[in-house]
TINULUM-924734 format. One record per atom (N, C-alpha, C, CB): residue in three letters; x, y, z. Coordinates in pm, whole numbers, padded with zeros to 5 digits, always signed. Glycine has a CB too. Layout:
N
ALAXYZ;...
***
This chain:
133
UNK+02451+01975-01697;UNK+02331+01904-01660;UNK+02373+01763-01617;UNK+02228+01900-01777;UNK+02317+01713-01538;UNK+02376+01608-01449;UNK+02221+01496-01446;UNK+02437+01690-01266;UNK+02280+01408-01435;UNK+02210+01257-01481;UNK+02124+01235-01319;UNK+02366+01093-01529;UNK+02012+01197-01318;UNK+01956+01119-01173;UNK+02049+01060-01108;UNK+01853+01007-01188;UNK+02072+00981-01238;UNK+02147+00839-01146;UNK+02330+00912-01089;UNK+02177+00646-01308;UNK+02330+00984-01128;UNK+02500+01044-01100;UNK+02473+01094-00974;UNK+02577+01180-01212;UNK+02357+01132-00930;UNK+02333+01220-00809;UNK+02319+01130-00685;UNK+02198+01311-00827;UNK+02404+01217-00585;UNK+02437+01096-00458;UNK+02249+01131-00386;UNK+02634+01161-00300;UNK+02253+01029-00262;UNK+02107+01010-00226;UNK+02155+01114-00121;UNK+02032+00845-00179;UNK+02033+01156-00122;UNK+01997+01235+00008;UNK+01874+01171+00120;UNK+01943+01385-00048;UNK+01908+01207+00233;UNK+01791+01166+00341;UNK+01691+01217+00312;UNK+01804+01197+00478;UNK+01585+01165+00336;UNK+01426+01166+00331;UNK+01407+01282+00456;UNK+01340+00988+00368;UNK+01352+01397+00399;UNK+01247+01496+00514;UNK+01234+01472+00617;UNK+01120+01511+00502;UNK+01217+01522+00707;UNK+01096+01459+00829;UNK+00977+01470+00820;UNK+01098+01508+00955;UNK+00916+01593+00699;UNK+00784+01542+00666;UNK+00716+01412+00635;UNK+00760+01594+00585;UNK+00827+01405+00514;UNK+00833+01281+00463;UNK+00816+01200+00489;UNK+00888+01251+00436;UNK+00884+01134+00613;UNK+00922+01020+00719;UNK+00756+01020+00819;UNK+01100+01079+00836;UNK+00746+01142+00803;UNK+00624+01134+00909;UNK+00479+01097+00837;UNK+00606+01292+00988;UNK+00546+01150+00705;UNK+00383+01125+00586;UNK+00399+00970+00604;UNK+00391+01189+00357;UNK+00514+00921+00570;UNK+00521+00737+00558;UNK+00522+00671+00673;UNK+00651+00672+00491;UNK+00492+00694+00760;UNK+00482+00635+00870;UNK+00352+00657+00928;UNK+00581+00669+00946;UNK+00315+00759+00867;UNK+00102+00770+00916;UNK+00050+00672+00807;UNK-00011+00980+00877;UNK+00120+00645+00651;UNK+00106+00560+00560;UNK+00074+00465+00636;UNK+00203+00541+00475;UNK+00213+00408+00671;UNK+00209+00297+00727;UNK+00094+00269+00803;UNK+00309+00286+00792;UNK+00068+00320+00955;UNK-00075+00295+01008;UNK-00191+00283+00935;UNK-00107+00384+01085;UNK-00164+00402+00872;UNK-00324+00366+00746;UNK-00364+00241+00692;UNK-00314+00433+00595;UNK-00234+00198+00638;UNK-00247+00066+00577;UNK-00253-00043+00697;UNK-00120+00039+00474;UNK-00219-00035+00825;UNK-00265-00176+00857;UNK-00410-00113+00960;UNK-00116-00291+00954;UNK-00497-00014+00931;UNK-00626+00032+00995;UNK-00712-00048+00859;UNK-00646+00236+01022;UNK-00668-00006+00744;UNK-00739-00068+00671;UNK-00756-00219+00614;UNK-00727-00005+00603;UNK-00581-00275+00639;UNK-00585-00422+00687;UNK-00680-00436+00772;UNK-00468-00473+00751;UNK-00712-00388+00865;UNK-00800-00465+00990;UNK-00925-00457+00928;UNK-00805-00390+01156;UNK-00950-00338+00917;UNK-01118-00316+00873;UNK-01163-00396+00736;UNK-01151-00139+00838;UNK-01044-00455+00635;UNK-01046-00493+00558;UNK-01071-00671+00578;UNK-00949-00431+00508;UNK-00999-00707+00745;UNK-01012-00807+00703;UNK-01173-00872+00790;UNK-00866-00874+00722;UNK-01193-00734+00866;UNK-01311-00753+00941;UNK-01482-00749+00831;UNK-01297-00615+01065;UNK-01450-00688+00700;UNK-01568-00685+00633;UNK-01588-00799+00542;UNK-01579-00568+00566;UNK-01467-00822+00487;UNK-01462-00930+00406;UNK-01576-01070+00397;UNK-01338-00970+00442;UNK-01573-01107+00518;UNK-01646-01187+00530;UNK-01806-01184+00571;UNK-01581-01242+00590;UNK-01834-01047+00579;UNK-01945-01007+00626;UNK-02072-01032+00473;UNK-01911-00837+00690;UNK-02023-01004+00370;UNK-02125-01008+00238;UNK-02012-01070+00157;UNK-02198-00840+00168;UNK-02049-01192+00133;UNK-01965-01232+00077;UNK-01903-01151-00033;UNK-02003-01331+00052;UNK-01908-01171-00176;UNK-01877-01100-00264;UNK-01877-00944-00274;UNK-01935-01146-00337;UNK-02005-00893-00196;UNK-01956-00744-00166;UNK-01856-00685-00065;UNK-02061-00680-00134;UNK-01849-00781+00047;UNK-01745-00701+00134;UNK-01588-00718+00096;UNK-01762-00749+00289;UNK-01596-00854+00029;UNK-01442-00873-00089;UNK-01437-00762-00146;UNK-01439-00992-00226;UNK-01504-00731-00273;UNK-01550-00611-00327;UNK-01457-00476-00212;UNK-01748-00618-00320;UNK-01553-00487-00162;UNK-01529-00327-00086;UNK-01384-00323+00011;UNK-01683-00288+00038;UNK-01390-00437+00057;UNK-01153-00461+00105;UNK-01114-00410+00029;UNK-01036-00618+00099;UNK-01107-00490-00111;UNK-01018-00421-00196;UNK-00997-00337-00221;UNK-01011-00429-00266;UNK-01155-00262-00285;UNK-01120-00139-00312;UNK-01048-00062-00244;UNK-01199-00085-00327;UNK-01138-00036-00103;UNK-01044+00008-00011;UNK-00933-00015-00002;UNK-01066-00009+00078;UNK-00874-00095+00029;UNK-00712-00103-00037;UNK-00634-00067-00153;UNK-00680-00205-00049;UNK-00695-00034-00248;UNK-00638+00009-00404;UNK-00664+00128-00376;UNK-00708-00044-00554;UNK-00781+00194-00312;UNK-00791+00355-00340;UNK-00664+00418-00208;UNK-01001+00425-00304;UNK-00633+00366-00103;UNK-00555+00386-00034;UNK-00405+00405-00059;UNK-00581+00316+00027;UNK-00365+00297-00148;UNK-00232+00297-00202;UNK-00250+00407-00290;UNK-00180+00164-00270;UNK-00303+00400-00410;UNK-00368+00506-00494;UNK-00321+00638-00460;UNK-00517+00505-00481;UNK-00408+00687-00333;UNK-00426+00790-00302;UNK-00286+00838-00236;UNK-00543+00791-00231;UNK-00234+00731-00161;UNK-00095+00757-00114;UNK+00000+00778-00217;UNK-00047+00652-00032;UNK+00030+00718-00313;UNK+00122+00718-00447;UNK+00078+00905-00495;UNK+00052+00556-00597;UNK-00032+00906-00517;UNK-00114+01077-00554;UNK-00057+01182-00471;UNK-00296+01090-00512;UNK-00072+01127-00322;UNK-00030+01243-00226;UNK+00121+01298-00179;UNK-00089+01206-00110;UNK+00201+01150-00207;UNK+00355+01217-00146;UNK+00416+01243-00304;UNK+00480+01076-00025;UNK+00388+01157-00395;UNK+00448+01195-00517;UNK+00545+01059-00579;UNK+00539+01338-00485;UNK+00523+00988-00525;UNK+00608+00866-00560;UNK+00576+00746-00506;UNK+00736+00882-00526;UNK+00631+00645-00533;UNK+00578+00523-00569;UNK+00601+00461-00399;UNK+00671+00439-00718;UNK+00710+00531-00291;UNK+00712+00535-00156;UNK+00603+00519-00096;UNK+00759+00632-00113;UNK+00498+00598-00118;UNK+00385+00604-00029;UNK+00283+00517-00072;UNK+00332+00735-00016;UNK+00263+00457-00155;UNK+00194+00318-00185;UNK+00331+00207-00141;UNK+00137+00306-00382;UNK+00439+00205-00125;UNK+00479+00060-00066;UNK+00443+00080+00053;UNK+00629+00006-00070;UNK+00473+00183+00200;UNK+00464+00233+00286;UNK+00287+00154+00327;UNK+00502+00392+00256;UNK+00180+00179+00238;UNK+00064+00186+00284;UNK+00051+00026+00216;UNK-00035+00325+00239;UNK+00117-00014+00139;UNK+00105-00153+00181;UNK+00196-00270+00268;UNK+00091-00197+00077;UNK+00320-00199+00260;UNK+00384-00230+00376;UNK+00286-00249+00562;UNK+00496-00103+00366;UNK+00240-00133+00551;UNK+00159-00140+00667;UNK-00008-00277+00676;UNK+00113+00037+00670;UNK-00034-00268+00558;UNK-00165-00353+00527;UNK-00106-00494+00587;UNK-00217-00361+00342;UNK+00023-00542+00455;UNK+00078-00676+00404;UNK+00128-00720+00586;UNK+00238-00655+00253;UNK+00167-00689+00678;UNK+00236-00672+00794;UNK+00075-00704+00900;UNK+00330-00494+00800;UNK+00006-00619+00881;UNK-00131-00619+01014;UNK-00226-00731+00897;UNK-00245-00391+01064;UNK-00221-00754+00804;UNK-00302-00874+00728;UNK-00217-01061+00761;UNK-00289-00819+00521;UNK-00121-01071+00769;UNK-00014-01142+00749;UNK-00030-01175+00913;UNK+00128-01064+00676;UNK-00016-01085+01018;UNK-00019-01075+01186;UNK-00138-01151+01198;UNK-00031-00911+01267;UNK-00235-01092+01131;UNK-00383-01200+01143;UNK-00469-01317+01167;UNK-00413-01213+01089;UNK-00344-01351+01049;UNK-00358-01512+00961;UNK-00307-01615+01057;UNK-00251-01529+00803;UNK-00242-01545+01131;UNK-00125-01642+01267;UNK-00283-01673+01341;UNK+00044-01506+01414;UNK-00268-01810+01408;UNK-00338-01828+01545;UNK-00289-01787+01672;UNK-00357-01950+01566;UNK-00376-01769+01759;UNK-00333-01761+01905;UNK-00342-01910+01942;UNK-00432-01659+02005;UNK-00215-01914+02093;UNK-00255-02039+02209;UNK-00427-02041+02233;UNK-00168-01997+02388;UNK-00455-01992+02243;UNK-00626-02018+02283;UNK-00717-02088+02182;UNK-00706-01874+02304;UNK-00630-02080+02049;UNK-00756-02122+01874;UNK-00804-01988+01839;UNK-00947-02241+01904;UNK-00777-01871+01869;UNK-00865-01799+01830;UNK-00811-01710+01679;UNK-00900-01715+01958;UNK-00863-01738+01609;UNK-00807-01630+01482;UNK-00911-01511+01393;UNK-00752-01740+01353;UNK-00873-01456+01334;UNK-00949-01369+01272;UNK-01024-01456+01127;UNK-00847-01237+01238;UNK-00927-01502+01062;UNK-00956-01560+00940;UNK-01009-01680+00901;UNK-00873-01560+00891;UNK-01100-01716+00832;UNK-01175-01837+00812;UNK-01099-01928+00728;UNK-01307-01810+00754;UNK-01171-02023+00683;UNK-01091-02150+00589;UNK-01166-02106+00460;UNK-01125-02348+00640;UNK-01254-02022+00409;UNK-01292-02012+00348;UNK-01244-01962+00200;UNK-01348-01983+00407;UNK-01315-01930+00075;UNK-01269-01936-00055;UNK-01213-01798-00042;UNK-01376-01969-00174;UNK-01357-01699+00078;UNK-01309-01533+00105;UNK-01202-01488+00123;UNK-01351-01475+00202;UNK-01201-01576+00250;UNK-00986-01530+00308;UNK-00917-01552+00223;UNK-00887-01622+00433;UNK-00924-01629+00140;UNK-00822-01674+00065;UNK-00756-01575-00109;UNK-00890-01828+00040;UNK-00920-01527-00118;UNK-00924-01442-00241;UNK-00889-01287-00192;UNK-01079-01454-00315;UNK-00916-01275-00046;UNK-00870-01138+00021;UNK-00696-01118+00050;UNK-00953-01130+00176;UNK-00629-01280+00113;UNK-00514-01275+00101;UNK-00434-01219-00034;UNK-00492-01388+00131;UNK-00486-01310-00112;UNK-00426-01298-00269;UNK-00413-01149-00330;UNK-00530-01381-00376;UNK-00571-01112-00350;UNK-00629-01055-00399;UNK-00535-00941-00342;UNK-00765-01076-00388;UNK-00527-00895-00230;UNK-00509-00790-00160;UNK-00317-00780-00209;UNK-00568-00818+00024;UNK-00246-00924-00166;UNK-00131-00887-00236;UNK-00113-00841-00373;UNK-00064-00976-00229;UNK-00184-00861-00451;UNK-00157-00849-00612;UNK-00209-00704-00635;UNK-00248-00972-00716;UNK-00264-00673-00540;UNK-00398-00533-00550;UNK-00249-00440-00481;UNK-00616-00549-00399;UNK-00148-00470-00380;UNK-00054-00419-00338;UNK+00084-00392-00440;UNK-00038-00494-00234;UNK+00079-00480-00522;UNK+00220-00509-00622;UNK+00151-00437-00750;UNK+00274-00709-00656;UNK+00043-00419-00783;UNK-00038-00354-00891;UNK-00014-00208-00861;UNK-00200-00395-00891;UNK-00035-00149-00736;UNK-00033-00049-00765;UNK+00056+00045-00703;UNK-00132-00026-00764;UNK+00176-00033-00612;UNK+00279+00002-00609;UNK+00354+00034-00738;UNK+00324-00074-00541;UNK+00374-00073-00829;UNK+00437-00053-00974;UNK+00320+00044-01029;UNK+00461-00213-01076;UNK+00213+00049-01013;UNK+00148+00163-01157;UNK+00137+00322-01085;UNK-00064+00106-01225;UNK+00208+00324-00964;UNK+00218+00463-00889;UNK+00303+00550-00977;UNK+00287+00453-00735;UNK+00295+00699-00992;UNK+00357+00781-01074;UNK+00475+00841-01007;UNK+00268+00875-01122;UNK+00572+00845-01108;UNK+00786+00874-01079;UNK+00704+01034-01061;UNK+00975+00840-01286;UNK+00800+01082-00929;UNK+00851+01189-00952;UNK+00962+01245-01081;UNK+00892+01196-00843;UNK+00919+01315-01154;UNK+00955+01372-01244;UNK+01093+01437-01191;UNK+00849+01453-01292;UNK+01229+01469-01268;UNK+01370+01545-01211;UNK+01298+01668-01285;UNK+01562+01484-01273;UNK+01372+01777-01176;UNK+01287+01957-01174;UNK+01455+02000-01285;UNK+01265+02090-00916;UNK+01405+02123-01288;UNK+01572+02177-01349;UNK+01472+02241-01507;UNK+01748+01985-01390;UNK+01567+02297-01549;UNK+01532+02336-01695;UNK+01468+02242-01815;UNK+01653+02379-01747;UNK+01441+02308-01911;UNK+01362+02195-02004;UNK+01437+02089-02017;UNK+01325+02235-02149;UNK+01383+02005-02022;UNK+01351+01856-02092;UNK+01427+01808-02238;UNK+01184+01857-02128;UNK+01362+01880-02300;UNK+01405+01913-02463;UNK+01526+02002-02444;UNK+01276+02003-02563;UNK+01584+01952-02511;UNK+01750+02007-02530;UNK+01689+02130-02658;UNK+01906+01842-02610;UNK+01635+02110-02725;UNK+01684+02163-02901;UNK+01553+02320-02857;UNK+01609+01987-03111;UNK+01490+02278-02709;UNK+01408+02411-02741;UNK+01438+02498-02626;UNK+01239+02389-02756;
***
């Protein structure tokens, strides 16, 4: 019986690659839409970014099986949220000066690092667990 860590890496699927890379888009569709509601009700459309963003990572961490597909889907958010915040030559930006943007920036990183770390390990397959049974 042989240890995780003894085991050399292998390349990622092309499912795989293709699940984390639709991740990816997901997360910066919901960056956008996230950063387009935000400011619409105050406290509820904060509210509802987030969530949306936590159930996304969430659901990604649920669906590929590892903690990959929540960085992936915030990788994609943190990247099209971050692109945002920049101005154009013209003045024109998405984001306000307000307390909103500011609690959506935050909020949304910590809502990204929360549930990247509380995403569930793929478990190692092979025979029992328990040695003695």
């Amino acid at each position: 019986m042989s240890s995780m860590l003894a085991r050399p890496l292998k390349a990622p699927s092309a499912p795989r690659v293709l699940a984390y890379l639709g991740l990816l888009v997901l997360g910066a569709l919901v960056g956008v839409a996230g950063a387009l509601v935000q400011p619409a009700w105050f406290p509820g459309g904060l509210l509802l970014a987030l969530v949306g963003e936590a159930g996304l990572m969430l659901g990604a961490a649920r669906a590929t099986g590892s903690r990959g597909g929540a960085v992936a889907a915030a990788a994609g958010w943190a990247i099209t949220v971050l692109l945002l915040t920049a101005s154009r030559p013209e003045g024109d930006f998405v984001f306000g000066t307000g307390a909103s943007a500011y609690l959506f920036l935050l909020g949304g990183m910590a809502m990204a690092v929360i549930c990247a770390t509380l995403a569930p390990l793929r478990q190692p397959g092979g025979d029992g667990v328990r040695l003695g049974k």
